[in-house]
C-alpha positions in Angstrom: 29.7 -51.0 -7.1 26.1 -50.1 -5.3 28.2 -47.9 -3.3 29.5 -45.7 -6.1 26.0 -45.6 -7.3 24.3 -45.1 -3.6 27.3 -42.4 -3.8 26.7 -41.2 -7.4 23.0 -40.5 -6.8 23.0 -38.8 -3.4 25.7 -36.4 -4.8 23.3 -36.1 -8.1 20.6 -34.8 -5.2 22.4 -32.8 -3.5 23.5 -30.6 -6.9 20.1 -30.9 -8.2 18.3 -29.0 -4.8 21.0 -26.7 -4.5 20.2 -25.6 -8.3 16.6 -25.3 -6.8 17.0 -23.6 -3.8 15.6 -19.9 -4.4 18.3 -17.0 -4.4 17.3 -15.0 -0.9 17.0 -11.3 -2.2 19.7 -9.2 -1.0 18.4 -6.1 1.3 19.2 -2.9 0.1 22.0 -0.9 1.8 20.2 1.9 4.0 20.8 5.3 2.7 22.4 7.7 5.2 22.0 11.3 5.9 23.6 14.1 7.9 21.0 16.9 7.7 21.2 20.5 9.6 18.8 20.2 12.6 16.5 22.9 11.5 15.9 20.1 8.6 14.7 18.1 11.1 10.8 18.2 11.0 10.4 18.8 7.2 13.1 15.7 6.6 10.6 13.7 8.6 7.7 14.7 6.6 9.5 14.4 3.4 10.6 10.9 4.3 6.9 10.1 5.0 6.3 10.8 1.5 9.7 9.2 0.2 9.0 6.2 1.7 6.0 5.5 0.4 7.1 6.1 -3.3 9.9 3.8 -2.3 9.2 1.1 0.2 11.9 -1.3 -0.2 14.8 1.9 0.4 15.9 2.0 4.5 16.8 5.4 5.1 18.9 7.0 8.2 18.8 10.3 9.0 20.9 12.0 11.8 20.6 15.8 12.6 23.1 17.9 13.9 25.2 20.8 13.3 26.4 21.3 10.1 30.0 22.4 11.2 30.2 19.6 13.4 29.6 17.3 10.5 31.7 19.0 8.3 34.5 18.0 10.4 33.1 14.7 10.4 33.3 14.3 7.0 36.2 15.6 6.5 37.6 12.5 8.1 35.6 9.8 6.3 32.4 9.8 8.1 29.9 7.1 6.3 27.0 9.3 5.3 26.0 9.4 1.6 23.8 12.7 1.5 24.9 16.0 3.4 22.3 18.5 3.9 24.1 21.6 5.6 22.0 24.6 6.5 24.8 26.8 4.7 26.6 26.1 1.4 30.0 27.2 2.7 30.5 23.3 3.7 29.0 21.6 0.9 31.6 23.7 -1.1 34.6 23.2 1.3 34.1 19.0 0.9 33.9 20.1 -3.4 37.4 21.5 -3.5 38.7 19.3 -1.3 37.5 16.1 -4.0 35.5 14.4 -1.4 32.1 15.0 -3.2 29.8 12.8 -6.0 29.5 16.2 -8.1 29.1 19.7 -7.0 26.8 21.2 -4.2 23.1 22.2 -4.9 20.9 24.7 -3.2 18.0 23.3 -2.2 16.2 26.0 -0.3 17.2 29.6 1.9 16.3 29.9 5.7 15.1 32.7 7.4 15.0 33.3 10.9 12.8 34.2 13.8 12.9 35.5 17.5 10.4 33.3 19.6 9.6 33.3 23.0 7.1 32.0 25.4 7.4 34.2 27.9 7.0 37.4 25.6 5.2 38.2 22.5 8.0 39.7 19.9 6.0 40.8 17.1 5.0 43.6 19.2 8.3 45.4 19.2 10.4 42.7 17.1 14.1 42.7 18.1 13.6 45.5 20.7 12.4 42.6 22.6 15.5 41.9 24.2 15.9 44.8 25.6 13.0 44.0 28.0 14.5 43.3 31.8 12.1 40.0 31.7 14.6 38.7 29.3 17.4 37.3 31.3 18.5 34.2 28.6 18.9 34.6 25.0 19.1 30.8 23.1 21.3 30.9 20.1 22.8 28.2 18.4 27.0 28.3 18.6 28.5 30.6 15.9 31.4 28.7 15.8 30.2 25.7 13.9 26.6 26.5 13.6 25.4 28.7 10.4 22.8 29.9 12.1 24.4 30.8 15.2 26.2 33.1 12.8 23.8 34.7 10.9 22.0 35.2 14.7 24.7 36.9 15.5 25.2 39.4 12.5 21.4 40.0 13.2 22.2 41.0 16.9 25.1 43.2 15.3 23.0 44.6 12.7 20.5 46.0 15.3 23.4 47.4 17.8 21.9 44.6 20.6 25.2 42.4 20.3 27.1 43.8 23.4 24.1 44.1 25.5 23.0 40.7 25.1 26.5 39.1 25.0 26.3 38.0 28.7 23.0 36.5 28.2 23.6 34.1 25.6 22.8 30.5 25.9 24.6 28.6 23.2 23.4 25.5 21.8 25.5 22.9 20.1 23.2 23.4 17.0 19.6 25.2 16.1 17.5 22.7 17.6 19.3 22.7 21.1 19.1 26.6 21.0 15.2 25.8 20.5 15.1 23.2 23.3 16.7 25.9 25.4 14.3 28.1 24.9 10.7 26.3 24.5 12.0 24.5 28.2 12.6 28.2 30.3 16.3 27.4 30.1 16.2 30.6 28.2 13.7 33.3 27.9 13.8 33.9 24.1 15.8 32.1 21.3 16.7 33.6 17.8 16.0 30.1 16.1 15.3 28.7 12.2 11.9 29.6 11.0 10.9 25.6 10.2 11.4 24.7 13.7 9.2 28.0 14.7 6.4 26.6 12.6 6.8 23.3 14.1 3.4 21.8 15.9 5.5 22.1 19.7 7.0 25.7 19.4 4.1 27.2 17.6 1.9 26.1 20.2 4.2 27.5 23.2 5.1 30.6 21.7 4.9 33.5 19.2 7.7 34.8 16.5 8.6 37.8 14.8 10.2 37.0 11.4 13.7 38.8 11.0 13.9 40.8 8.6 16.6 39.5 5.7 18.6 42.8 5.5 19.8 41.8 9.0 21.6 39.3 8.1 23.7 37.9 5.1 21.2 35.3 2.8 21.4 31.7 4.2 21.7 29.5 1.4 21.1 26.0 2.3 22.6 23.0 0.0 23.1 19.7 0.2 26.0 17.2 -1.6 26.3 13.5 -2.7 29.4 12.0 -1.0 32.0 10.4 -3.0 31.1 7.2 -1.5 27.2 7.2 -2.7 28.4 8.3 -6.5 27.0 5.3 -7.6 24.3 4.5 -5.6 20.8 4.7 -7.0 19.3 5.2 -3.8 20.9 8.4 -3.6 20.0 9.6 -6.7 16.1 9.1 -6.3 16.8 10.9 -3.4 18.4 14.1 -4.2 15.8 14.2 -7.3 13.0 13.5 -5.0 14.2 16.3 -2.7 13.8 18.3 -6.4 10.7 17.6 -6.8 7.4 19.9 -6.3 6.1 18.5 -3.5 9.2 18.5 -1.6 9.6 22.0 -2.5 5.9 22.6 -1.2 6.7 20.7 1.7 10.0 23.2 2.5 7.9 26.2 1.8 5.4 25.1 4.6 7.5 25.0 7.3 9.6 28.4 6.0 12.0 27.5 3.8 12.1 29.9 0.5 
């Protein structure tokens, strides 16, 4: 008998700390992103701001090219937010029912030809018909939006054929302005937000192309089917809504 009590009371312990024991809180699932490289310094300054509004919220954030992750998520990638520096994808990954709801444009890019080793505002795209121009940095037309509008730009102002040997193509916009802030190329025709950014504008000089070059780039982003419920996501896409994220686009050259 005082071993079924001895028994009886060390199981009664046992149930009552285990009642006691303080649930530990359960970290929230990191919210991930596949943003267009030329996102990539206002994304970091808009996360700055994010963060702080929400502490507790890990995001991820990887850059890239937006054709390249539309392939990507074509197949079941695991990102939750798309931001692709066109709105051709977003709308492909609509019809194809792999979206939370339908794409939204979030801003329009414009872009630029920079170069260290010349100044092209003072003849603008007639630049590249200088003989000190040997390399021309564009990001790849076939998967990069805007190695395509670059290259209806080049078209637009009859230079397409005489710079076609030249060109040095990045994998995406911010390789084509690696290329060309390193020497690998003597100019680059590159996004306006990563001309304004503190590196290149301190190497360099741009002349802003004009839009009638060049069809409008219309930037969106899209929740993935996978994030439709997820709250994080939707702070997020209303944050990137928001005033001062839009102020924070319109600094570095977004309209």
């Amino acid at each position: 008998m005082p071993r079924l009590r001895l028994l009886f009371l060390l199981l009664l312990f046992l149930a009552v700390g285990l009642r006691a024991a303080p649930r530990q809180p359960v970290a929230p699932t990191p919210l991930t992103i596949a943003a267009a490289s030329d996102l990539q310094y206002v994304m970091d300054s808009l996360l700055t701001v994010y963060r702080r509004q929400y502490p507790q919220q890990p995001v991820k954030v990887v850059y890239g090219s937006s054709g390249r992750f539309y392939q990507q998520l074509s197949h079941g990638a695991p990102f939750d937010i798309f931001f692709s520096a066109d709105s051709n994808y977003p709308n492909q990954l609509h019809q194809q029912g792999l979206t939370a709801g339908a794409p939204q444009r979030y801003a329009t890019g414009r872009l630029v030809l920079w170069s260290k080793k010349l100044d092209p505002r003072k003849q603008g795209m007639n630049t590249l018909l200088n003989p000190a121009i040997h390399k021309l940095a564009v990001a790849n037309p076939a998967h990069a939006p805007y190695g395509q509008k670059a290259r209806e730009a080049l078209r637009y102002y009859n230079l397409y054929d005489t710079v076609l040997s030249r060109l040095v193509l990045g994998e995406n916009i911010s390789q084509a302005a690696q290329y060309a802030s390193t020497g690998a190329a003597d100019a680059g025709i590159l996004a306006l937000s990563l001309a304004r950014s503190p590196q290149l504008r301190r190497q360099g000089h741009y002349y802003l192309i004009p839009t009638t070059a060049h069809t409008p780039l219309e930037q969106a982003y899209v929740v993935l089917k996978r994030a439709a419920n997820n709250p994080a996501a939707t702070s997020f896409t209303a944050f990137i809504r928001s005033d001062p994220a839009k102020a924070a686009l319109k600094r570095y050259g977004f309209e």
